[in-house]
N, C-alpha and C positions, 0 to 999 in steps of 0.2 A: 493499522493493519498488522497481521500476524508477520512475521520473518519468514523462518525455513519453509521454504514451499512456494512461495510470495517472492519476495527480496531476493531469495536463492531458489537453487535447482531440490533444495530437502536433505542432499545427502552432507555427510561430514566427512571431515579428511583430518585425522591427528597425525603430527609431528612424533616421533621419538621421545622430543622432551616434553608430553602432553600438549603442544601448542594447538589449537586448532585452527583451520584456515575454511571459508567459505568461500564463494565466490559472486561481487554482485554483478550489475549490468551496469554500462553506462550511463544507457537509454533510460533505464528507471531514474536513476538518479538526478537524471537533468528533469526528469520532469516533476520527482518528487520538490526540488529546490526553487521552482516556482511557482508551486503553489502557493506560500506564505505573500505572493504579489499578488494574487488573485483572493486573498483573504479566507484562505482556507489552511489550518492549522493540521501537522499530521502527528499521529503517534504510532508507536512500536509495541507493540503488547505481546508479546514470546511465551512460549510456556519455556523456553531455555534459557539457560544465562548464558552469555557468551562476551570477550573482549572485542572478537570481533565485528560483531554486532553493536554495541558499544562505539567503535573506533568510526564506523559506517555511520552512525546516528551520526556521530561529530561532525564529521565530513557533510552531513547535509542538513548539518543545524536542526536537527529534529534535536527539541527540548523536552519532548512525553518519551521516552523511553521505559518501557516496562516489562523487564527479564523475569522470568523462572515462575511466570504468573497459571495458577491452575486456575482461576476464576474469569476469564478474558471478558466479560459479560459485566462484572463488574467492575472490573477497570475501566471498560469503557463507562458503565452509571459516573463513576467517578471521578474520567474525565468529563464526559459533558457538563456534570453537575458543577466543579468548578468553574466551568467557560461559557456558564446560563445559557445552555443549551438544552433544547429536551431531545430525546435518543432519536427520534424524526428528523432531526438536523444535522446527522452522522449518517457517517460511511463507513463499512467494515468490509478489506478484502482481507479472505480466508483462503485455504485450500485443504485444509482436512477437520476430520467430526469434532475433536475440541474449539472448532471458531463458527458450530452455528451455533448457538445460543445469542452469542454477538451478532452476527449477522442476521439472526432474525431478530434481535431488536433494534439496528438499526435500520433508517429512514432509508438507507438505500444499500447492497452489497455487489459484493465481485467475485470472483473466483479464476484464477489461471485455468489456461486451456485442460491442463493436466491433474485440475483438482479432485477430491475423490468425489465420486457419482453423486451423491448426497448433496455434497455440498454446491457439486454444479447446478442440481435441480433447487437449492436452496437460494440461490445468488440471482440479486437483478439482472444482472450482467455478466457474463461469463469470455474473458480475453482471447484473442487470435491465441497467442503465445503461451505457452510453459512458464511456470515458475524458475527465475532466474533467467529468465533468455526473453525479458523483455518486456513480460505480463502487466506489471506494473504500470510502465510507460500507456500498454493499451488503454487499463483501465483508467488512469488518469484523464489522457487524451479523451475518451466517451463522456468520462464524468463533466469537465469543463467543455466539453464540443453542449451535451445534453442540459447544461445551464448558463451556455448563449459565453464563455469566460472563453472558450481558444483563441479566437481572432487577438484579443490582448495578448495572448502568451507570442502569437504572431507576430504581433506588433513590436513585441520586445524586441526579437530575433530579426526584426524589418523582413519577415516574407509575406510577401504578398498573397492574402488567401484565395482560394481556387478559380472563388467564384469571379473574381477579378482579374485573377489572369484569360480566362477564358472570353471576356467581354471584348 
């Protein structure tokens, strides 16, 4: 998935002494960290460098991290091609015109509520939420609800899914 827009709300905030500061979600983050239980691998493909963007991969064990990239299309060839995947086995969420090229080649996309028009109309899926304020978690949640993987993430957490409490 792309960052700023996605992960975050888009905008930047410098410090005095050049530092920058983002802002992520919780809710993303708990859902991006279990994915790798559900055998789904995630990476960061940025056209920006940033520390911390960096500091955020660490914190959620994301090991494909990929800053200051103007080609996002082939990073992703890239990565799949390492992970003997072909691009129908990926997912790409975006939210502005440099992330479809990716998104249309992979096998499935997303897009935060507040992506640009383009890209909403490009995305399989397009989140309740804004980028940074939760988007993430949406499309996660769709993703593994749409191949049958939430009830495990359920299970993890011991809640009981809907359809059973209802019974």
């Amino acid at each position: 998935m792309d960052v700023d827009g996605t992960l975050t709300d888009g905008t930047f905030t410098y410090g005095a002494e050049g530092a920058e500061w983002k802002r992520f979600h919780a809710k993303d983050g708990l859902a991006v960290k279990v994915l790798p239980e559900v055998g789904i691998q995630t990476a960061l493909i940025s056209g920006r460098s940033s520390d911390a963007v960096r500091r955020r991969a660490a914190e959620l064990k994301i090991e494909e991290v990929h800053l200051g990239v103007d080609d996002k299309l082939g990073v992703l060839q890239g990565i799949a091609a390492r992970h003997g995947l072909d691009l129908s086995e990926t997912a790409f969420v975006g939210d502005d015109l440099s992330d479809i090229p990716a998104m249309r080649a992979a096998g499935w996309s997303a897009a935060p509520a507040d992506a640009a028009p383009e890209v909403r109309e490009t995305a399989t899926f397009v989140a309740r939420r804004n980028g940074g304020q939760g988007a993430v978690r949406d499309v996660i949640e769709h993703l593994l609800q749409r191949e049958g993987l939430w009830d495990r993430v359920l299970e993890r957490f011991q809640v009981i899914p809907s359809q059973e409490r209802s019974a």
